[in-house]
C-alpha positions, 0 to 999 in steps of 0.5 A, spaced: 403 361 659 399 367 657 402 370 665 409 369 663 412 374 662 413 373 655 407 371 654 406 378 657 410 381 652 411 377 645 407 381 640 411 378 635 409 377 627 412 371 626 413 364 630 421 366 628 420 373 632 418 369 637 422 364 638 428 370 636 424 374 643 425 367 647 432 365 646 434 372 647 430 373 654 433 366 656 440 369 654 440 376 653 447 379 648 452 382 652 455 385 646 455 392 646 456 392 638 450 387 638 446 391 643 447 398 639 446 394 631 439 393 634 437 399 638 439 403 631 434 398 628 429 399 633 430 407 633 429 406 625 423 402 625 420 406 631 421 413 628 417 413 621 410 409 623 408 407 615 415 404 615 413 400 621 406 398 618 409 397 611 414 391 615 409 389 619 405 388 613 410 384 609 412 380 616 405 377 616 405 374 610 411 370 610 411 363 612 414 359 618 422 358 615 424 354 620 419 349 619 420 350 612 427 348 612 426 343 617 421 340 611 427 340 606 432 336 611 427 331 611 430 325 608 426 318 607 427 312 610 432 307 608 431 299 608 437 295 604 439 299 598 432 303 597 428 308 600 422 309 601 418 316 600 412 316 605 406 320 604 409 325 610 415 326 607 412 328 600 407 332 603 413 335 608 416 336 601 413 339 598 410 344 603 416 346 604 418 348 597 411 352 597 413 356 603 420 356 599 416 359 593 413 365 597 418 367 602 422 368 596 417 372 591 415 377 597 423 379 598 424 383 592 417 388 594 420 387 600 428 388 600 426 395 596 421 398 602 427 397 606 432 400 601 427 406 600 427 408 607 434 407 608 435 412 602 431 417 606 435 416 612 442 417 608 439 424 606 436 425 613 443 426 616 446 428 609 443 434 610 445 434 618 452 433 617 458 436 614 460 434 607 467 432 610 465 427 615 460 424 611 466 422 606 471 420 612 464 415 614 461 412 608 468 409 605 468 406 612 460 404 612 462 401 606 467 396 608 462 393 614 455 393 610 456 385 608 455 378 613 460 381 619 454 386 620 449 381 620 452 376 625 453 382 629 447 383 629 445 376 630 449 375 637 455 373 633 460 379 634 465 375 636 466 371 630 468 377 626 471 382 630 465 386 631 464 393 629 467 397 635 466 405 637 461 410 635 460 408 628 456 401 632 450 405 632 450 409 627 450 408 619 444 403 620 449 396 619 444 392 620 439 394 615 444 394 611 446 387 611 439 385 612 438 388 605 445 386 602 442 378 604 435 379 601 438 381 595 443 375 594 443 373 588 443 365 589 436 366 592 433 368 586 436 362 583 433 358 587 427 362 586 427 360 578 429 353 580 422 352 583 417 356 579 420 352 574 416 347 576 410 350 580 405 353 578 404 360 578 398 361 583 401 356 588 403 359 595 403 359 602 396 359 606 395 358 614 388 354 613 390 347 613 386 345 608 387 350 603 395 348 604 393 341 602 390 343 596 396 347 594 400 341 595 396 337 590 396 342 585 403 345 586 406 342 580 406 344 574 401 339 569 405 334 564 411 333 570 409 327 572 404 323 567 401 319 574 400 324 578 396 327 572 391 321 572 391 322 580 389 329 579 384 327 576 381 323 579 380 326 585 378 332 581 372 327 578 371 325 585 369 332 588 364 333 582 360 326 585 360 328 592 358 336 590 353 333 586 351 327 590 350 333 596 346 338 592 341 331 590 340 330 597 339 336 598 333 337 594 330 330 595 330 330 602 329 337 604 335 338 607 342 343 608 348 339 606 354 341 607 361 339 604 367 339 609 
């Protein structure tokens, strides 16, 4: 509720974030590597506001991924030897692969707003250190900078041995394994793959019926001949309606809204 306590504290972005925010509330890390992977990801954003309001930004615009990919798990009912492809199902689908689309198109933009700042991190303490020790760390940061560092981060230290001494709050692992993921070359793939079929002004919307309409139009014309004809149609169907509106109102007087 909006008096508990994390009703009280929740600010978060996105409906991830805040399920990210209740489960650690219920079960706080007790790790000591996850807890300074973190608190160095915390003192990175809090210490350079328009990096913090450039995240924020890109954070705003993308969709629900559990939502998402719970819509891709979705599999269709089976009777005998068939299945039946519902109209739930389809549309589950296909949203689904709408959020995909834009998830996937906002990370090069924003994979390289974090790679910026952590370049300028990397002068920062270039700057404060002496050449020597830096050497000694950066063939260590190297080695960790993969998916240890992130499922370190996530809580999940003890699956890969966890990184141990001072260099768990140093050298921004976190972020770096964060950049190393959204730059994963299977997800542009994966990206290629549905913009072969979707059309280039398809993407995700919070309005429910701004989404239904993106379901409809999502695929590209000549994919399916059928679903052509029944785009159509209903393109057909809302001039009538529109017009059929603006009669009434100029016969009766009146003001017609279509919803």
């Amino acid at each position: 509720t909006a008096n508990s306590l994390i009703g009280t504290i929740d600010f978060t972005k996105t409906t991830v974030g805040s399920r990210m925010l209740r489960s650690n509330l219920m079960a706080p890390p007790t790790d000591i590597d996850t807890i300074n992977t973190r608190l160095d990801l915390v003192d990175t954003l809090s210490c350079d506001e328009a990096f913090f309001y450039a995240v924020m930004d890109h954070l705003n615009n993308l969709p629900d991924i559990n939502r998402m990919l719970a819509g891709i798990a979705l599999s269709p009912w089976k009777r005998g030897e068939g299945s039946t492809v519902t109209h739930r199902i389809a549309s589950k689908g296909i949203s689904a692969l709408v959020c995909i689309k834009t998830a996937l198109s906002a990370l090069p933009a924003f994979s390289q707003i974090l790679q910026d700042q952590l370049k300028t991190l990397e002068r920062l303490e270039q700057s404060s250190h002496q050449l020597g020790s830096r050497k000694a760390e950066k063939s260590y940061e190297d080695t960790i900078a993969d998916k240890s560092s992130l499922l370190v981060g996530l809580g999940e230290a003890s699956t890969y041995g966890g990184i141990t001494g001072r260099h768990a709050i140093r050298n921004h692992h976190l972020l770096r394994a964060i950049i190393h993921v959204m730059r994963h070359p299977d997800l542009d793939e994966v990206l290629a793959t549905v913009t072969d079929v979707f059309n280039d002004g398809t993407a995700f919307t919070r309005k429910a019926e701004s989404m239904r309409h993106q379901e409809c139009f999502a695929l590209k014309a000549k994919t399916d001949g059928m679903l052509d004809v029944i785009r159509h149609t209903f393109l057909a169907n809302c001039d009538d309606i529109y017009r059929l509106a603006d009669e009434y109102a100029e016969t009766y007087d009146i003001r017609v809204t279509v919803k």
